[in-house]
mmCIF entry with sequence, helices, sheets and N, C-alpha, C, O atoms, coordinates in Angstrom:
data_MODEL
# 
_entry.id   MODEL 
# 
_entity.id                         1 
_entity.type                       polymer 
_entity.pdbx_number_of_molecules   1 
# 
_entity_poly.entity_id                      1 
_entity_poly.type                           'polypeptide(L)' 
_entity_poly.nstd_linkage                   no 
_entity_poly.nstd_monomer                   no 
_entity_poly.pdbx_seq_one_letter_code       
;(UNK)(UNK)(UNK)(UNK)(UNK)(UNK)(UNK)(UNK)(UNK)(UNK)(UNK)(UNK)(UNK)(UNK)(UNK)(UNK)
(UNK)(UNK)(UNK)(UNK)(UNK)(UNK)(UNK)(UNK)(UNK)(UNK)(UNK)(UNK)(UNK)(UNK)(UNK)(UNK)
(UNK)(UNK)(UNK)(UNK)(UNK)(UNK)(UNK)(UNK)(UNK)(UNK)(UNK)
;
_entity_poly.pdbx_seq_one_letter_code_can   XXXXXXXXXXXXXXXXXXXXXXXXXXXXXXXXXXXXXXXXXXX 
_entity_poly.pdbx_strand_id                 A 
# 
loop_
_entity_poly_seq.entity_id 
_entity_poly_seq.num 
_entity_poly_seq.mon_id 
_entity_poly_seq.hetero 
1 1  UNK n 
1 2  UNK n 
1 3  UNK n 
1 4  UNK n 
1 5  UNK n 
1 6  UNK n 
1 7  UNK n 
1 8  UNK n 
1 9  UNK n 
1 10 UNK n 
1 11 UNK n 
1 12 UNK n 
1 13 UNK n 
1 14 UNK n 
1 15 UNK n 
1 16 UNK n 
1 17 UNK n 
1 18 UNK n 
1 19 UNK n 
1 20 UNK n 
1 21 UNK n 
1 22 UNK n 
1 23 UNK n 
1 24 UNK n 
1 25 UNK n 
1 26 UNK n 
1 27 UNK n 
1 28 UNK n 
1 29 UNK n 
1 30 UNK n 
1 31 UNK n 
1 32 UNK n 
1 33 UNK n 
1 34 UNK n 
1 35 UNK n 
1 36 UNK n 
1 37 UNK n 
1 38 UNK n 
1 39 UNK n 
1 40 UNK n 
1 41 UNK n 
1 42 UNK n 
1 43 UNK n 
# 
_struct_asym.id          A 
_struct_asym.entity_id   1 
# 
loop_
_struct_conf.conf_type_id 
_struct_conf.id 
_struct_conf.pdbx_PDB_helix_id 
_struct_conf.beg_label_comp_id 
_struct_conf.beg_label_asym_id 
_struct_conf.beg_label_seq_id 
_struct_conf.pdbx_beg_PDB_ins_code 
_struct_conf.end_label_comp_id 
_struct_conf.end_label_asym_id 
_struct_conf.end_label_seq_id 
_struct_conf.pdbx_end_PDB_ins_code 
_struct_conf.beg_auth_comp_id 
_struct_conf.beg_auth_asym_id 
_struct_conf.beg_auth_seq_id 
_struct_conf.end_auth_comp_id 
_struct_conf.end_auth_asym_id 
_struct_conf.end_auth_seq_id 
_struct_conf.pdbx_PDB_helix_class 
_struct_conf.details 
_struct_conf.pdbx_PDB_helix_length 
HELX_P HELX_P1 AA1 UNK A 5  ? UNK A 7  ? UNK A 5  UNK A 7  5 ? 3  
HELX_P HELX_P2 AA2 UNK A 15 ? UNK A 35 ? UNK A 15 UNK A 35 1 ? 21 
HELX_P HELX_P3 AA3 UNK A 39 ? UNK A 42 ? UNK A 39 UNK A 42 1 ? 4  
# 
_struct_conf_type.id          HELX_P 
_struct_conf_type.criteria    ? 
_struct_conf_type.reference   ? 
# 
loop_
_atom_site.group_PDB 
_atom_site.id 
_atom_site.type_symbol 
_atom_site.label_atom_id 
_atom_site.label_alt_id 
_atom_site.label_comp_id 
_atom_site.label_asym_id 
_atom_site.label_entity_id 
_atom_site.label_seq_id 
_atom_site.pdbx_PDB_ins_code 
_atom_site.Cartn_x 
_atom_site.Cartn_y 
_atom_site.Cartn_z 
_atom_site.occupancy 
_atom_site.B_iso_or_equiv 
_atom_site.pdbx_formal_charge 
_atom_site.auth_seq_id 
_atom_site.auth_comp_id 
_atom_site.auth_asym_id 
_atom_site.auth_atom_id 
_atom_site.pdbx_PDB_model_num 
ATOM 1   N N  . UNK A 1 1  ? 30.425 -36.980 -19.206 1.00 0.00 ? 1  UNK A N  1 
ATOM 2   C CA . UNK A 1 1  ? 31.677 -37.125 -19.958 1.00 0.00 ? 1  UNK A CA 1 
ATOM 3   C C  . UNK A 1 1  ? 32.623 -38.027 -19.174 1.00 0.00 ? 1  UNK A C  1 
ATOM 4   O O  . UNK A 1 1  ? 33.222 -37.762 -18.131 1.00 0.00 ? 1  UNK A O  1 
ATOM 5   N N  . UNK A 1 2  ? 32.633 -39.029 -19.818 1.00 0.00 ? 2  UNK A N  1 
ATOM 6   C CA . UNK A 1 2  ? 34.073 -39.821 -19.391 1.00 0.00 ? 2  UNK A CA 1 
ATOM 7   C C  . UNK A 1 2  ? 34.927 -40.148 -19.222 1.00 0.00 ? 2  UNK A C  1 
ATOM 8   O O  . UNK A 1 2  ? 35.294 -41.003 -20.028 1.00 0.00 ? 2  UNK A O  1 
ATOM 9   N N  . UNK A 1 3  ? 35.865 -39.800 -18.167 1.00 0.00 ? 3  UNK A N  1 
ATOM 10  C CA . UNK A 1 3  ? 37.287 -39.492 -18.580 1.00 0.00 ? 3  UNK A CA 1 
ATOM 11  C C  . UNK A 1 3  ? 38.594 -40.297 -17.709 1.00 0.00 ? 3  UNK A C  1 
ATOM 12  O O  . UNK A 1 3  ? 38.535 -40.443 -16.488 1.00 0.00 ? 3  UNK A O  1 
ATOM 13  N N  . UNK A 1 4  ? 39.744 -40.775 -18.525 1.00 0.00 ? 4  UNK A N  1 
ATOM 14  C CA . UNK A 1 4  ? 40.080 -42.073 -17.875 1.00 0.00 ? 4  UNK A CA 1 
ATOM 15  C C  . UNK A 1 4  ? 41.213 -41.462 -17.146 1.00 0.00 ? 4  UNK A C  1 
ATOM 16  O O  . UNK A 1 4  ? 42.292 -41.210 -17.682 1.00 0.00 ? 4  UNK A O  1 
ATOM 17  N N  . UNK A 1 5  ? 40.911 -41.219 -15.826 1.00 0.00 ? 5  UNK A N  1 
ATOM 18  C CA . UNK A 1 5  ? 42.067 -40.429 -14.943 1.00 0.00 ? 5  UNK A CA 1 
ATOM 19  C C  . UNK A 1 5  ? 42.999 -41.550 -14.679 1.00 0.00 ? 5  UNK A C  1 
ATOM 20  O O  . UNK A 1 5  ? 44.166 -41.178 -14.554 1.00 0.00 ? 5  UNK A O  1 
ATOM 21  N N  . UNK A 1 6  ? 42.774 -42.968 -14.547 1.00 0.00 ? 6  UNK A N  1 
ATOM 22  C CA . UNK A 1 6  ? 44.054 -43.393 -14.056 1.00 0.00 ? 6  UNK A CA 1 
ATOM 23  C C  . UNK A 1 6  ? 45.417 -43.257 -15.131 1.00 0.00 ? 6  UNK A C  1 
ATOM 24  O O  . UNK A 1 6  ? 46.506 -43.768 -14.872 1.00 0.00 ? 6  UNK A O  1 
ATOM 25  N N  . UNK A 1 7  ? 45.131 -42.480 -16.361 1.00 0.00 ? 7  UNK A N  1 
ATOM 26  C CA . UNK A 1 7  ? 46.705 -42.787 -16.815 1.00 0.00 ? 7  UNK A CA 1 
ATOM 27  C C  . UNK A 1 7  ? 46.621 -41.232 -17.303 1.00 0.00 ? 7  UNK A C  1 
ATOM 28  O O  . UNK A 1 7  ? 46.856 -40.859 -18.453 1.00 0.00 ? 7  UNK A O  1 
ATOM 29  N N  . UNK A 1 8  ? 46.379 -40.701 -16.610 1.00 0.00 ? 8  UNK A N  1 
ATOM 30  C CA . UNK A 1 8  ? 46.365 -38.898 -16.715 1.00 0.00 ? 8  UNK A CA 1 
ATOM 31  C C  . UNK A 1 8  ? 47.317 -38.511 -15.828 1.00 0.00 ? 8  UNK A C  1 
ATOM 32  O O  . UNK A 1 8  ? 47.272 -38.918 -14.667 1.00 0.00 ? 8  UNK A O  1 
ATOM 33  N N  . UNK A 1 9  ? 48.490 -37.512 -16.352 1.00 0.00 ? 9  UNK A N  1 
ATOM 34  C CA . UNK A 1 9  ? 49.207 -36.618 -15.523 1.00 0.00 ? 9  UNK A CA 1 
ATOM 35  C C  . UNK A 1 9  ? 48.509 -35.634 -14.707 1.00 0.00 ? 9  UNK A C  1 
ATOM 36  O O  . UNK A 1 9  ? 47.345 -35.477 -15.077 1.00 0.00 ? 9  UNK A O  1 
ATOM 37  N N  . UNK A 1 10 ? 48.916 -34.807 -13.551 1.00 0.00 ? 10 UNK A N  1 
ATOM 38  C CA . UNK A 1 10 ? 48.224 -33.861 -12.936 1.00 0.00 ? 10 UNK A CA 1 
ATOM 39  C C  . UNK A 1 10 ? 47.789 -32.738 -13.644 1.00 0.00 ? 10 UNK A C  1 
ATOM 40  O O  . UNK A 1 10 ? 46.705 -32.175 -13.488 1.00 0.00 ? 10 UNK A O  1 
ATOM 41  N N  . UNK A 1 11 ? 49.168 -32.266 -14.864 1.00 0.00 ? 11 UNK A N  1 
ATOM 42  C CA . UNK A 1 11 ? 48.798 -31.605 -16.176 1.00 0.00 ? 11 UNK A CA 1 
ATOM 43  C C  . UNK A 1 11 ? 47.414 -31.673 -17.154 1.00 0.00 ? 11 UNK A C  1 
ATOM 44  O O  . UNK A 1 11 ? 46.619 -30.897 -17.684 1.00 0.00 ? 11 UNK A O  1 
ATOM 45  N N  . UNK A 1 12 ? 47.629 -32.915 -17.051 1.00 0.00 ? 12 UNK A N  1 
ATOM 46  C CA . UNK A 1 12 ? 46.337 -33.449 -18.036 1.00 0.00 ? 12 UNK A CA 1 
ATOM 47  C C  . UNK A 1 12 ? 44.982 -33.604 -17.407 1.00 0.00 ? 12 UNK A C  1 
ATOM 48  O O  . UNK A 1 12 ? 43.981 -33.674 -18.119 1.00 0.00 ? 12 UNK A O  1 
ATOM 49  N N  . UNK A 1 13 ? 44.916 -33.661 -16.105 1.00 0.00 ? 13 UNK A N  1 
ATOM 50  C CA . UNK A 1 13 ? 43.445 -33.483 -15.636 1.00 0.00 ? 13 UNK A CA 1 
ATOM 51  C C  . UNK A 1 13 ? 43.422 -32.109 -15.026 1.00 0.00 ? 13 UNK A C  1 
ATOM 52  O O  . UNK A 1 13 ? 42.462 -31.775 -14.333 1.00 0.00 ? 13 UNK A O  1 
ATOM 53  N N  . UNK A 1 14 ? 44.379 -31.337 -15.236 1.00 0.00 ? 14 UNK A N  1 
ATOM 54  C CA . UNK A 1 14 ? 43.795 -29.430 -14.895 1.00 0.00 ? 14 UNK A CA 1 
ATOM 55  C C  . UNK A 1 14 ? 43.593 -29.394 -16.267 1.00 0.00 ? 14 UNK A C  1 
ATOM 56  O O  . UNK A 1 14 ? 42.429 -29.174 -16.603 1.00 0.00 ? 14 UNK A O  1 
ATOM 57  N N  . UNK A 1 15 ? 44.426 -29.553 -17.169 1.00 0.00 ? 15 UNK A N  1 
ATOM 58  C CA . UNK A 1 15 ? 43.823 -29.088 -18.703 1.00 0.00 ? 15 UNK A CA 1 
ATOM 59  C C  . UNK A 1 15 ? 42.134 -29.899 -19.112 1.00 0.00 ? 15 UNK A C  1 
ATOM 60  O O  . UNK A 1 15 ? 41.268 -29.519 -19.900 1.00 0.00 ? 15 UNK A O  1 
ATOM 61  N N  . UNK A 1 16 ? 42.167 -30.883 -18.380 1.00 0.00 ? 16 UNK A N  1 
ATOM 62  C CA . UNK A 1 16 ? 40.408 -31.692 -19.205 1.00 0.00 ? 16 UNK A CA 1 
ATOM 63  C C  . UNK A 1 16 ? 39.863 -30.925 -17.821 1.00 0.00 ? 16 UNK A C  1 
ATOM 64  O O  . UNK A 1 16 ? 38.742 -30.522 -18.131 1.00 0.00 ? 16 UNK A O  1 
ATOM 65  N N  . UNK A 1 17 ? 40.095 -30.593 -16.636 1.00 0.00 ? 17 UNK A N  1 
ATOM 66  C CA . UNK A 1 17 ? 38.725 -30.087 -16.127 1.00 0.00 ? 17 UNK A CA 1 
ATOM 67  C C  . UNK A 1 17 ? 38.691 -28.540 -16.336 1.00 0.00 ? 17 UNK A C  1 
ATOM 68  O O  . UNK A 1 17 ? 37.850 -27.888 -15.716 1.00 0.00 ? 17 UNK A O  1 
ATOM 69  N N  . UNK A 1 18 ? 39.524 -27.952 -17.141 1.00 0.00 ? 18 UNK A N  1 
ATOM 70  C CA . UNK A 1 18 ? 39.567 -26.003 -17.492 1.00 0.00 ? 18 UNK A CA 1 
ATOM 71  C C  . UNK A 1 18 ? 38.605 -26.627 -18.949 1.00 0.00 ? 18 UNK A C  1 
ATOM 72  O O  . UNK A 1 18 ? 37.692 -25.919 -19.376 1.00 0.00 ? 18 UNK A O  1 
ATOM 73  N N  . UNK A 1 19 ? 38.879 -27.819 -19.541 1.00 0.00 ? 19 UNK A N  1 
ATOM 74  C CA . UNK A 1 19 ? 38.377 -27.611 -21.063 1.00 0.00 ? 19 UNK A CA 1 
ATOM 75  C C  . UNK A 1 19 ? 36.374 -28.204 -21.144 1.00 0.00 ? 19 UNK A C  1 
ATOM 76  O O  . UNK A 1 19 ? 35.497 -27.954 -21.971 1.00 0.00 ? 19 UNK A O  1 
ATOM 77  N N  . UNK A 1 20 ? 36.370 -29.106 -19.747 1.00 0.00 ? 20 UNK A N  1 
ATOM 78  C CA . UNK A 1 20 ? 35.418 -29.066 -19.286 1.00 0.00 ? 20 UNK A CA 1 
ATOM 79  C C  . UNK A 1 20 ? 34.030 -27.954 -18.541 1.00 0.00 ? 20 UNK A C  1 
ATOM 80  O O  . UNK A 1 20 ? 32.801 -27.899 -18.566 1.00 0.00 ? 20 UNK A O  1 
ATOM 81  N N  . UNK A 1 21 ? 35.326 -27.117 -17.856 1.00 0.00 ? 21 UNK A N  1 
ATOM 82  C CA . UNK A 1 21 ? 34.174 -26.007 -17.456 1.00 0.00 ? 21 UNK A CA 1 
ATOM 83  C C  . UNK A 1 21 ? 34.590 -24.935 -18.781 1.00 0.00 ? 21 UNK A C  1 
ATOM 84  O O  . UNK A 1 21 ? 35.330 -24.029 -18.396 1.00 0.00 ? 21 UNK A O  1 
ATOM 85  N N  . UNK A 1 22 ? 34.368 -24.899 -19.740 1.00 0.00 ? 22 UNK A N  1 
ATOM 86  C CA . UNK A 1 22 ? 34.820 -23.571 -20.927 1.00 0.00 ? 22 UNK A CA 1 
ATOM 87  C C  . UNK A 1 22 ? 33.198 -24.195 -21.638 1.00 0.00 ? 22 UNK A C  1 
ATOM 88  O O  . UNK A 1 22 ? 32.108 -23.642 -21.787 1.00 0.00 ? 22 UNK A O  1 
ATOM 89  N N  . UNK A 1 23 ? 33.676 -25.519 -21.939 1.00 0.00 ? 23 UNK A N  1 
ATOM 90  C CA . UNK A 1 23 ? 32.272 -26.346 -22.270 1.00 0.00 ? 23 UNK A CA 1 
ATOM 91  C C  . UNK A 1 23 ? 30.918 -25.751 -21.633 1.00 0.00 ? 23 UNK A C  1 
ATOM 92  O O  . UNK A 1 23 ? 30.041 -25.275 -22.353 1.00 0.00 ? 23 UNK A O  1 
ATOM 93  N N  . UNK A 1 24 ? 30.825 -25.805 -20.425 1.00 0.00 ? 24 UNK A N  1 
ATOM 94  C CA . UNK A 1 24 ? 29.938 -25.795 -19.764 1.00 0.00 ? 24 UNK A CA 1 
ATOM 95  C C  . UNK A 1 24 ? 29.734 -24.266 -19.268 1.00 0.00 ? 24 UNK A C  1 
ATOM 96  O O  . UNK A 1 24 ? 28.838 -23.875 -18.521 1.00 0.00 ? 24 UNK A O  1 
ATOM 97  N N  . UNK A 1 25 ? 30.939 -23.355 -19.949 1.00 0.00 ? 25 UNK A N  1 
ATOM 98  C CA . UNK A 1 25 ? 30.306 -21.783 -19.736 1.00 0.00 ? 25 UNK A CA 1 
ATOM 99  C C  . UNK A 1 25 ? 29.902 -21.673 -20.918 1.00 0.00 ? 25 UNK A C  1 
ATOM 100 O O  . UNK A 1 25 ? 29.595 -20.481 -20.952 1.00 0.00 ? 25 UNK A O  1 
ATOM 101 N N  . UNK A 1 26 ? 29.690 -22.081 -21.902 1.00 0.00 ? 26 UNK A N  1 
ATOM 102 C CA . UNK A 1 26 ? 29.592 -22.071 -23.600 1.00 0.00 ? 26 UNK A CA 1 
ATOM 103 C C  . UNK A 1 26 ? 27.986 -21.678 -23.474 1.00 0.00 ? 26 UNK A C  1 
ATOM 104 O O  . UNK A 1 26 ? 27.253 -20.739 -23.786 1.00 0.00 ? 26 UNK A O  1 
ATOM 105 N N  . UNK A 1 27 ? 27.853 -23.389 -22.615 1.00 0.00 ? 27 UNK A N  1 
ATOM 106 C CA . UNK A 1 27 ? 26.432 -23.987 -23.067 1.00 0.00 ? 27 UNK A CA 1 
ATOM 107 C C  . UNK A 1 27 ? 25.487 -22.867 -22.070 1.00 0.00 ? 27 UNK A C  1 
ATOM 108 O O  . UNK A 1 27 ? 24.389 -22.434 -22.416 1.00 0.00 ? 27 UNK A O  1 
ATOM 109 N N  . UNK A 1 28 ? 26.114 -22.554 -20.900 1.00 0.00 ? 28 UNK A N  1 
ATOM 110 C CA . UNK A 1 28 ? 25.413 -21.785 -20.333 1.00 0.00 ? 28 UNK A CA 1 
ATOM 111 C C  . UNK A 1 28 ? 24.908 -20.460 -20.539 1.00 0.00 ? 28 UNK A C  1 
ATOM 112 O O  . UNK A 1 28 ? 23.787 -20.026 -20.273 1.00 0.00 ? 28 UNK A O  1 
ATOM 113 N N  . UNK A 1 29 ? 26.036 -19.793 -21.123 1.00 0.00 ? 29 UNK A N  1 
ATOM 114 C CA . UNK A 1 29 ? 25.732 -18.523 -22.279 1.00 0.00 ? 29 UNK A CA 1 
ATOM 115 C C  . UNK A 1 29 ? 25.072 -18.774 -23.283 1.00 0.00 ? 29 UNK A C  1 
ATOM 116 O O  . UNK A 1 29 ? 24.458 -17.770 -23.643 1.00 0.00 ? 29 UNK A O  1 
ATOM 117 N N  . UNK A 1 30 ? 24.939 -19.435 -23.766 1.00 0.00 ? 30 UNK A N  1 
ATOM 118 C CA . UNK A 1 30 ? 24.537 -19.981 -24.835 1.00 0.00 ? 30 UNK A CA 1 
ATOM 119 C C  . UNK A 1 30 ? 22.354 -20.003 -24.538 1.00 0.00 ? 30 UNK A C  1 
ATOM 120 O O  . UNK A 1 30 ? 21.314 -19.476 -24.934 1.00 0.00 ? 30 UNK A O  1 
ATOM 121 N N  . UNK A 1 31 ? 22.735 -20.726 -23.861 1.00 0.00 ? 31 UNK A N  1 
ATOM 122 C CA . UNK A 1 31 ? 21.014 -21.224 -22.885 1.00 0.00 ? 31 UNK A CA 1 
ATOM 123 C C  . UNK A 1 31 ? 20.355 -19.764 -22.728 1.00 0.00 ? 31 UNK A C  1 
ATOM 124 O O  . UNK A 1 31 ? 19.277 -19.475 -23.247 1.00 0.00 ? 31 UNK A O  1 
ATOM 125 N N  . UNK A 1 32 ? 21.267 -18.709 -21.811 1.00 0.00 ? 32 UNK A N  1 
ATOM 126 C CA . UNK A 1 32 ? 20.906 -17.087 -21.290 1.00 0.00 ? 32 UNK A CA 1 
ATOM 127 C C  . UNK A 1 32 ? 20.743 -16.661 -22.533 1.00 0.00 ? 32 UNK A C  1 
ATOM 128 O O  . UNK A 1 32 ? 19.768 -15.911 -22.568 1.00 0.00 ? 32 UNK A O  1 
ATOM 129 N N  . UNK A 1 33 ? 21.218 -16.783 -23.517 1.00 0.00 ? 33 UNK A N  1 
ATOM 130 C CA . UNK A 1 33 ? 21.399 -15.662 -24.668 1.00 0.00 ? 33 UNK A CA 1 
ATOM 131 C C  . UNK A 1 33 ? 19.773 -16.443 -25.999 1.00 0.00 ? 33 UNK A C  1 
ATOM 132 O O  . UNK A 1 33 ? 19.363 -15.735 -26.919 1.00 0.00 ? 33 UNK A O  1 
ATOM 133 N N  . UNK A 1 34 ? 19.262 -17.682 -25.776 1.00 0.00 ? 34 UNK A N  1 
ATOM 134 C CA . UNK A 1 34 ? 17.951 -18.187 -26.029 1.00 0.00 ? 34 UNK A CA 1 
ATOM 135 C C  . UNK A 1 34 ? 16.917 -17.641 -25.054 1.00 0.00 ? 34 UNK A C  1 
ATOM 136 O O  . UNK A 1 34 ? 15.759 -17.406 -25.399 1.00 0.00 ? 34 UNK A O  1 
ATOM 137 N N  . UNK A 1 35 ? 17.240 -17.506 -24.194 1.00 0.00 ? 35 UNK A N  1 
ATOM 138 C CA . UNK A 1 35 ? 16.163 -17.264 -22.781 1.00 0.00 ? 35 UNK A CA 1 
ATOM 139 C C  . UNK A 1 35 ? 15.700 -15.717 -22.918 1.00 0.00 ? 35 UNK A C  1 
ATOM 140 O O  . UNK A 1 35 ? 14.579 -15.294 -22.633 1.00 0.00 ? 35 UNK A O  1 
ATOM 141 N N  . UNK A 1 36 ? 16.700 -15.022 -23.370 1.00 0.00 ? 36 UNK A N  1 
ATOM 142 C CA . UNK A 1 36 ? 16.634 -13.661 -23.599 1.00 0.00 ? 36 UNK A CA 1 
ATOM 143 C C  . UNK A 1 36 ? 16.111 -13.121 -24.933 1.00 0.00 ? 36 UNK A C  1 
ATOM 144 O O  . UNK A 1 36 ? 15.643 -11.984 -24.993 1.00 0.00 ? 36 UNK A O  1 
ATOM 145 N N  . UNK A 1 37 ? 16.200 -14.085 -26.223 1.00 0.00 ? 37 UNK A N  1 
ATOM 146 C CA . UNK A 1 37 ? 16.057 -14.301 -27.186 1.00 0.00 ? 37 UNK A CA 1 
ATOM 147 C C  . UNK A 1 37 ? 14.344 -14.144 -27.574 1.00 0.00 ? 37 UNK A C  1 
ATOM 148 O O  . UNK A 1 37 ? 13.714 -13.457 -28.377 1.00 0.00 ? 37 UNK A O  1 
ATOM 149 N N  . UNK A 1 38 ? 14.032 -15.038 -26.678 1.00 0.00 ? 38 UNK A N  1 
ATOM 150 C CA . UNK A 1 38 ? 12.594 -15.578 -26.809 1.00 0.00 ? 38 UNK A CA 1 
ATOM 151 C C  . UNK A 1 38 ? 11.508 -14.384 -26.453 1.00 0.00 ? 38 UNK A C  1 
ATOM 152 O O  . UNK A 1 38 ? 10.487 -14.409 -27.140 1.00 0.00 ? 38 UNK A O  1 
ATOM 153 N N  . UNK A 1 39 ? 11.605 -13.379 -25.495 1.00 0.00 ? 39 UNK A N  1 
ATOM 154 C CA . UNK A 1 39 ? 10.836 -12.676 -25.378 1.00 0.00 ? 39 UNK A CA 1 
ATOM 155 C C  . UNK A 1 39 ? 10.623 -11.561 -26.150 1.00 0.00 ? 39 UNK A C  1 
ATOM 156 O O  . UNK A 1 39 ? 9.749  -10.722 -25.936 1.00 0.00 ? 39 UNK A O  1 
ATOM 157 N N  . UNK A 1 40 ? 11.353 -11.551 -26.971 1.00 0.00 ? 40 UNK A N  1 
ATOM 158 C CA . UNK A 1 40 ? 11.791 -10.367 -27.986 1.00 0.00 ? 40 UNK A CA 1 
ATOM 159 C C  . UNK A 1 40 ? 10.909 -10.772 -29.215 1.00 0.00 ? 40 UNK A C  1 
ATOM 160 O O  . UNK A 1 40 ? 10.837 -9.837  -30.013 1.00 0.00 ? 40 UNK A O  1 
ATOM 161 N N  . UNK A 1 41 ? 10.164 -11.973 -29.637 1.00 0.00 ? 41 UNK A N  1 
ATOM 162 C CA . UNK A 1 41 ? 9.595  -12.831 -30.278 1.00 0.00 ? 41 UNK A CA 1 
ATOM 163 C C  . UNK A 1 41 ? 8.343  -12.351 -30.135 1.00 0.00 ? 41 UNK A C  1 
ATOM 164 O O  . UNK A 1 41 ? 7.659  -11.860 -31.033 1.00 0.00 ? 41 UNK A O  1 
ATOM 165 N N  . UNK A 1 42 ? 7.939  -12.543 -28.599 1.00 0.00 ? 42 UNK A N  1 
ATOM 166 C CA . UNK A 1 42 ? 6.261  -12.847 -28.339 1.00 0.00 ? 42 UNK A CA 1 
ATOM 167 C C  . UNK A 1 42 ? 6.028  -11.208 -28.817 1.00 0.00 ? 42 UNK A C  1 
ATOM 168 O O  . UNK A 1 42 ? 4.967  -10.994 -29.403 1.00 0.00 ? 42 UNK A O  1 
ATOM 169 N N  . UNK A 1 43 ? 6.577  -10.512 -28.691 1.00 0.00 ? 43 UNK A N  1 
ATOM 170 C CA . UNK A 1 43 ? 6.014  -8.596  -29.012 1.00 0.00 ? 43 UNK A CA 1 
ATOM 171 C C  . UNK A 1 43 ? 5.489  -8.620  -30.200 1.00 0.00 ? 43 UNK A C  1 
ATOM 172 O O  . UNK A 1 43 ? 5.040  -7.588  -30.698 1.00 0.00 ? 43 UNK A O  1 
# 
């Protein structure tokens, strides 16, 4: 993700890197909750 810090307030890059890791707890719950998913299948 690309993100153009030189005309970002200090405000604005704590808010894109909190909205960045929310992203990336999403996908990660997200991944655990398939992983967990799948074995419930093969029975």
């Amino acid at each position: 993700m690309a993100v153009d810090v030189k005309n970002m307030s200090d405000e604005e890059m704590k808010e894109k890197l909190l909205e960045i890791k929310i992203e990336n707890l999403k996908d990660i719950e997200a991944k655990k909750q398939l992983e967990t998913k799948k074995p419930e299948k093969l029975k």
